[in-house]
N, C-alpha and C positions, 0 to 999 in steps of 0.2 A: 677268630669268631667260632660259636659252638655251633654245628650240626642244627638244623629242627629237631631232629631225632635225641640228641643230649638235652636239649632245652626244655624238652616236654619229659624225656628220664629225670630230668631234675627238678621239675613240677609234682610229679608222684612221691618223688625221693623228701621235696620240702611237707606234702602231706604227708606222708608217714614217719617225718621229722618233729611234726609239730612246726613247725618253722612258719608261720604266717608271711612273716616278712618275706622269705627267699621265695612262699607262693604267690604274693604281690608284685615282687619283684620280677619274675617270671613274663611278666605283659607288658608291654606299650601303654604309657601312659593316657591312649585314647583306646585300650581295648576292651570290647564288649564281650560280655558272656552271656548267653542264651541259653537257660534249660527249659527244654522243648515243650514237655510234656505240660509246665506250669506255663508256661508263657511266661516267667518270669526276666527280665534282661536288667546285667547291672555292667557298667560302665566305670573306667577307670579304675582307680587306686581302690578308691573307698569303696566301689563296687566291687571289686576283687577280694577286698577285706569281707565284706558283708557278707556277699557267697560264702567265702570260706569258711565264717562264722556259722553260714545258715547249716553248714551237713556239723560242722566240730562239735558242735553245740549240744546237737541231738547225740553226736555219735563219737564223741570225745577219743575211742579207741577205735575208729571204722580203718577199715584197710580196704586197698584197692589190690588184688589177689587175682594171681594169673594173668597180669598186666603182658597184654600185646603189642604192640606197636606197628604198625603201615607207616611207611613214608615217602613223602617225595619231595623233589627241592622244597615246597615252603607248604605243605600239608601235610599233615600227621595226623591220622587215627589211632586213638588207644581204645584198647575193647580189653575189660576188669568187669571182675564179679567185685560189685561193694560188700562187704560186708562188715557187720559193727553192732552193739544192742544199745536199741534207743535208751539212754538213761538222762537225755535230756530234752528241753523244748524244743518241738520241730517248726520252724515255722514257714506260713506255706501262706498264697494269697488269698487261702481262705479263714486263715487265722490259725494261730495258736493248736499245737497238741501236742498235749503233756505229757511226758515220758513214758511208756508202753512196758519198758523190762527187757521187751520180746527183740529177738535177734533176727537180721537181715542177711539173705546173702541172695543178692539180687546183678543179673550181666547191666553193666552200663557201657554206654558206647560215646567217649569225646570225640568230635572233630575239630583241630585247632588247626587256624594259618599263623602262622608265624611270618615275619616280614623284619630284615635288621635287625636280628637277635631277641628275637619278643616276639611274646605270642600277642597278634592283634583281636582274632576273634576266636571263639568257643562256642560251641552249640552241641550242647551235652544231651543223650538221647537214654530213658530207661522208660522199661515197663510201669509205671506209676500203679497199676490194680495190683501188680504182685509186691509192690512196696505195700500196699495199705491191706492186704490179705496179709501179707505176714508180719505186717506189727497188731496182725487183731482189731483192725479198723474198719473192716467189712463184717 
């Protein structure tokens, strides 16, 4: 069985692989994702897909940079600067917006539990004003 610590190295690894599947793969088939700032929460498979969807989308080339890692038996923090240029739709629970051009390089902070080789929960933490101040949104 993999570390938490590999399981979540190999979460970042399938994003910056493109690898959807090995990032779905990555969770417990009842695991929730939570990013904070939106209130948004997606669940399971297809929740895992959808998230994933929602940053690829906008930011088809975003990289997770400076990726740090905290661990402990079944907790893992990663603390990454995103960065990536919106060149597609972002979408958000306020709707829809359309690709900017403009380039992000914003700290985010995940905290995943991990539980029998899966990540069960995620609650993803960024500054949301300096997302929308640097794509030109403010």
């Amino acid at each position: 069985m993999h570390s938490a610590t590999d399981i979540i190295l190999g979460l970042y690894d399938a994003w910056h692989a493109r690898d959807r599947q090995a990032w779905v793969d990555a969770f417990s088939p009842s695991a929730s994702w939570t990013n904070i700032p939106t209130g948004e929460t997606f669940t399971g498979p297809v929740g895992m897909a959808t998230n994933y969807q929602n940053w690829d989308g906008p930011f088809p080339e975003g990289r997770c940079e400076n990726l740090t890692v905290h661990a402990g038996a079944d907790l893992v923090v990663a603390e990454f600067i995103a960065s990536g240029t919106h060149t597609g739709i972002l979408t958000t629970p306020d709707g829809p917006i359309p690709a900017t051009g403009r380039t992000l390089s914003v700290p985010f902070c995940d905290v995943h539990d991990v539980a029998n080789g899966a990540i069960t929960t995620t609650r993803r933490y960024w500054d949301q004003l300096a997302v929308l101040n640097q794509l030109g949104l403010l």
